[in-house]
C-alpha positions, 0 to 999 in steps of 0.5 A: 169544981175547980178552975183550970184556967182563966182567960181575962179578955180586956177590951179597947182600940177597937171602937165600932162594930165587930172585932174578931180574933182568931184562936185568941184562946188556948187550953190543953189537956198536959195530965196523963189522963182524960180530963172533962172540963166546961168553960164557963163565961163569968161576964164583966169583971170591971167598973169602968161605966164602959160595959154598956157599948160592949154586946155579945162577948163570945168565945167560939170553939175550933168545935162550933160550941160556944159560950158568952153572953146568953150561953154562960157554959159550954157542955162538958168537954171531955178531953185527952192526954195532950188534946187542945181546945181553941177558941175565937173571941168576938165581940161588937162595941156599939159605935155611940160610944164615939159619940158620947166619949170626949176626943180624949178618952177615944182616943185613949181607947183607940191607942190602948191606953183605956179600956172599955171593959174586961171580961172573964171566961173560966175553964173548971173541971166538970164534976 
């Protein structure tokens, strides 16, 4: 199993409830040959102590197969010469962390100057 493509998502500016981002991945297939491929969710990647307030981080395909938290793997995916799979990210940032954040780092997060956590999704040959 080796990895084809890594998507490293980090979260902030959005502080309550669910963010949605539409076809904010993109893999495609640019060998000559039929490729099969998983996509595979690795979790959290940083150490921020921010993760907590960070529920359901999941990427769902243009196909309605997703993988995130509680579905680490997509089944495998087969796909052609020049074939593309998209994916929406969404996630749901619990509106406490408002209020157990001083003004400052909120608002650091709210600008985009901190992040509340990064998480990481693998696209790797199915072998």
């Amino acid at each position: 199993m080796s990895v084809l493509r890594r998507f490293i998502v980090y979260v902030t500016r959005d502080l309550g409830g669910e963010a949605k981002y539409i076809d904010a991945v993109r893999f495609c297939n640019q060998g000559g040959s039929v490729i099969k491929v998983r996509v595979i969710y690795l979790g959290a990647f940083t150490k921020t102590g921010l993760e907590k307030y960070v529920k359901g981080v999941r990427l769902v395909f243009d196909n309605g197969i997703m993988v995130g938290e509680g579905n680490e793997s997509t089944p495998v995916l087969s796909l052609d010469n020049g074939q593309c799979i998209k994916g929406t990210l969404i996630y749901y940032v619990d509106p406490e962390i408002n209020v157990h954040l001083n003004p400052i780092r909120v608002n650091l997060i709210r600008r985009g100057l901190m992040i509340i956590g990064g998480y990481q999704f693998d696209v790797v040959t199915a072998d």
